[in-house]
C-alpha positions as CSV (number, residue, x, y, z in Angstrom):
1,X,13.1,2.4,15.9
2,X,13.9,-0.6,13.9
3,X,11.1,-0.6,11.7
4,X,12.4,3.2,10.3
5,X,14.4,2.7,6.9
6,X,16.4,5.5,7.7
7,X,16.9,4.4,11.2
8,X,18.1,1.1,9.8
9,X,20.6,2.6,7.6
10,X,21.9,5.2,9.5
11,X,21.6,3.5,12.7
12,X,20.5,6.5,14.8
13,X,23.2,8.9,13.0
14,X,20.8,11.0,11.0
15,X,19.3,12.5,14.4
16,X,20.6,15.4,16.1
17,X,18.6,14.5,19.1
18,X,19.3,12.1,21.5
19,X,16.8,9.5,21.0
20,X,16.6,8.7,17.7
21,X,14.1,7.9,15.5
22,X,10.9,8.8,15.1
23,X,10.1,9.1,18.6
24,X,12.8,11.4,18.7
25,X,12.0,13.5,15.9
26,X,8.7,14.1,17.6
27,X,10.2,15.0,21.1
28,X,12.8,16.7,19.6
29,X,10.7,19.2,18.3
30,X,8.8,19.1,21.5
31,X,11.7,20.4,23.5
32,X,13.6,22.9,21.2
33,X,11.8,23.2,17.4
34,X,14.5,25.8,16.9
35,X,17.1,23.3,17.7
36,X,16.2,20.3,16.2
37,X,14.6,21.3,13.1
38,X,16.5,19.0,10.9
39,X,15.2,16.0,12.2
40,X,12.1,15.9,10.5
41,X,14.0,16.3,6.8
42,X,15.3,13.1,7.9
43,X,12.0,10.8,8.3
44,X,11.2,9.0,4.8
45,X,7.3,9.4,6.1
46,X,6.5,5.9,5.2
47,X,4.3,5.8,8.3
48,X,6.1,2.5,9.3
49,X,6.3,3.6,12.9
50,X,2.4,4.3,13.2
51,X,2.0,1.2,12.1
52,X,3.9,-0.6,14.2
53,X,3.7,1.4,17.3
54,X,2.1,-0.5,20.3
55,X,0.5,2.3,21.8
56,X,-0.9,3.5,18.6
57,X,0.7,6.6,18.4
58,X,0.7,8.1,14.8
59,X,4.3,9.3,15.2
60,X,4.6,10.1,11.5
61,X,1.6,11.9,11.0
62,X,3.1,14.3,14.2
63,X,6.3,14.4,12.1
64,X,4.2,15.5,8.9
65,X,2.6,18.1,10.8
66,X,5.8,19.0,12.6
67,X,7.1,19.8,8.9
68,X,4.3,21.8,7.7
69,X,5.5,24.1,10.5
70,X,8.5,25.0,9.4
71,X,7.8,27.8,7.6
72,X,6.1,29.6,10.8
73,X,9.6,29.2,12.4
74,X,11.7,30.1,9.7
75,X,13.4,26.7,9.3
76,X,11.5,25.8,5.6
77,X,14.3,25.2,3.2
78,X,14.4,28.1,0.5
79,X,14.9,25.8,-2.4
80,X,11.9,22.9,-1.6
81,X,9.5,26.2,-1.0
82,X,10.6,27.4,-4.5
83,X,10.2,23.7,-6.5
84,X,6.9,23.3,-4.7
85,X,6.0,26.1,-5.9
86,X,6.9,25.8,-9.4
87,X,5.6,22.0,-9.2
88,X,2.1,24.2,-8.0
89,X,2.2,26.3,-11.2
90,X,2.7,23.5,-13.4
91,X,0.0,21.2,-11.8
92,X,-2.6,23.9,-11.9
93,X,-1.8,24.5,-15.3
94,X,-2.7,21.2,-17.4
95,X,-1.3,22.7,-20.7
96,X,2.0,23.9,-18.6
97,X,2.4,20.4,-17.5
98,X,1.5,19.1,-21.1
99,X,4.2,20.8,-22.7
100,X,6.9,20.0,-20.2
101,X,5.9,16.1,-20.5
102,X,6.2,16.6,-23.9
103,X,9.5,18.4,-23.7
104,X,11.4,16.5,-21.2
105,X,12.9,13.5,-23.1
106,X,15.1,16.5,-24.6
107,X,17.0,16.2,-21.2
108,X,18.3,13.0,-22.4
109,X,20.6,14.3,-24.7
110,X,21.6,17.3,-22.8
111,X,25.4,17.3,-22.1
112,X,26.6,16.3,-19.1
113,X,28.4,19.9,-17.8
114,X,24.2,21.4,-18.3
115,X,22.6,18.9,-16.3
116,X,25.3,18.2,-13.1
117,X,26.8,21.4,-12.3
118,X,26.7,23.4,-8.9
119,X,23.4,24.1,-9.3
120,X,21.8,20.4,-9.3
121,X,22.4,18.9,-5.3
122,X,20.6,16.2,-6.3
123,X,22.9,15.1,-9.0
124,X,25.9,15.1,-7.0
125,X,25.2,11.9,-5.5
126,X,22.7,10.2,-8.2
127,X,21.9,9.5,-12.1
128,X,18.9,11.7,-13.3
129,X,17.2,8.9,-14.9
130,X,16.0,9.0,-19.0
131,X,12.7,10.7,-19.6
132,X,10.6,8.0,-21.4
133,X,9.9,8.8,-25.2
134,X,6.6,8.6,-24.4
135,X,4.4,9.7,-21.3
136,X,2.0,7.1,-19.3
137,X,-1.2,9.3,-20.9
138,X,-0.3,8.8,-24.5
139,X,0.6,5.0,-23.9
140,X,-2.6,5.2,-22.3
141,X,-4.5,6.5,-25.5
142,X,-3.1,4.1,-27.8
143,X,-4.0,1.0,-25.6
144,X,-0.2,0.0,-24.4
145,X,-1.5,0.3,-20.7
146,X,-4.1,-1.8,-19.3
């Protein structure tokens, strides 16, 4: 358990079942997936565990799997299906994704009230950080990356 980051700073709080950790994640969705559901939102999958487990168990790989169940028991969260999605659209789509790189450093200058609002979770507890003037390709093209 000590090697898990999120064990380490939460020190077993994050889990709902009662071993915690990654072990726990795993054999909490053994015994009640409908139960304990939450657990695997809470693994950073940084594979840690598997690599430090004795008995070679690839615990986070289970818990990876575990999560790509979660839409067959109605437990997905509504919101991550719909920004995978759009993140799906915009990958496939190499002039969508163009255009939005292109776009984004407007963000920057967006008042505040736009950007952290109801709406934006994530914000409530973090900076959105600035959108470089320039994207990693076209630093790319002109030389500035090596």
């Amino acid at each position: 358990m000590n090697t898990c980051p999120v064990y380490r700073r939460s020190g077993g709080y994050s889990y709902t079942y009662f071993i915690p950790g990654p072990i726990g994640i795993n054999l909490g969705m053994l015994k009640a997936p409908l139960h304990y559901h939450d657990n695997v939102s809470a693994c950073s999958l940084c594979y840690s565990c598997s690599f430090v487990c004795p008995a070679k168990v690839d615990l986070a790989e289970q818990i990876y799997l575990w999560r790509q169940d979660l839409d067959k028991l109605g437990k997905a969260d509504r919101m991550k299906k719909v920004m995978s999605g759009g993140m799906k659209y915009m990958m496939n789509r190499p002039s969508v994704f163009n255009m939005a790189l292109k776009w984004a450093p407007l963000a920057n200058g967006m008042p505040r009230f736009l950007i952290y609002n109801g709406l934006n979770d994530w914000g409530k507890g973090r900076e959105m950080p600035k959108f470089s003037k320039e994207s990693f390709n076209e630093m790319w093209k002109k030389g500035k990356v090596k």
